[in-house]
N, C-alpha and C positions, 0 to 999 in steps of 0.2 A: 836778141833773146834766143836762148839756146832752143832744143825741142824737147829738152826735159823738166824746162816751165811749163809748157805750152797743156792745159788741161783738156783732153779728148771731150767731145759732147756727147759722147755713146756712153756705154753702161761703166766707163773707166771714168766718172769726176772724181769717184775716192781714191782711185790712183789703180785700179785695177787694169790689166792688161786683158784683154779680148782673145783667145785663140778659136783656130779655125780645127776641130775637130780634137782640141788638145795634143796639138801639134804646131802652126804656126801662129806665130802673133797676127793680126791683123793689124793695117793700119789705120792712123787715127784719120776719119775723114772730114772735119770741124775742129776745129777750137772754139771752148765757151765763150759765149759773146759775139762771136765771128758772124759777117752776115749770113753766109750760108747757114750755120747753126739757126740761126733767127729766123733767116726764110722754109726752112724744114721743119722747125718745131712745130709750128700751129699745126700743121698739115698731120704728123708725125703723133699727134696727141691724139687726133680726130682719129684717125683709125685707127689707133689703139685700142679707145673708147669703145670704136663701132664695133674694132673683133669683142672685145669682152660682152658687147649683148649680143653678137651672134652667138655666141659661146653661150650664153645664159637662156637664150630661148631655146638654142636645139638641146641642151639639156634641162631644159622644163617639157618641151613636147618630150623627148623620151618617158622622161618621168610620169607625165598625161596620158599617155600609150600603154605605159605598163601598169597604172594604177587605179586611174580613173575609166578610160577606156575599156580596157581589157582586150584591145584586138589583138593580141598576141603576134604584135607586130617586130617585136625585139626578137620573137621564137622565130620568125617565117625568115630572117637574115640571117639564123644561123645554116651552116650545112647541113647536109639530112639525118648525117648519122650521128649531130652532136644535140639535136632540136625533137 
């Protein structure tokens, strides 16, 4: 099997290639199907998951701060001479 059968597990299954800063490729570090791919995935899903409700709460607490609150907690993180 050549290695341009071989389907990356990262964000290239459509055939996209990965660069690092839009400059080098990356390489592939799985093949779909492949045990590694398998034993990554569950793990890889779960803290995807988990960031997007960190993401989701600290942007509802801001949102709670600025709105409902009113401590003018968003103002007090700015510097002095822009708050």
């Amino acid at each position: 099997m050549e290695t341009d059968d071989l389907k990356p597990s990262s964000l290239s299954f459509s055939g996209w290639k990965i660069f690092l800063f839009f400059t080098m490729p990356l390489p592939m570090l799985a093949t779909e199907g492949s045990s590694a791919a398998r034993s990554i995935g569950g793990p890889h899903e779960t803290m995807e998951w988990a960031l997007l409700v960190v993401i989701g709460v600290h942007i509802s607490a801001a949102v709670a701060h600025r709105f409902i609150y009113r401590d003018r907690v968003m103002q007090r993180m700015l510097p002095d001479q822009l708050a």
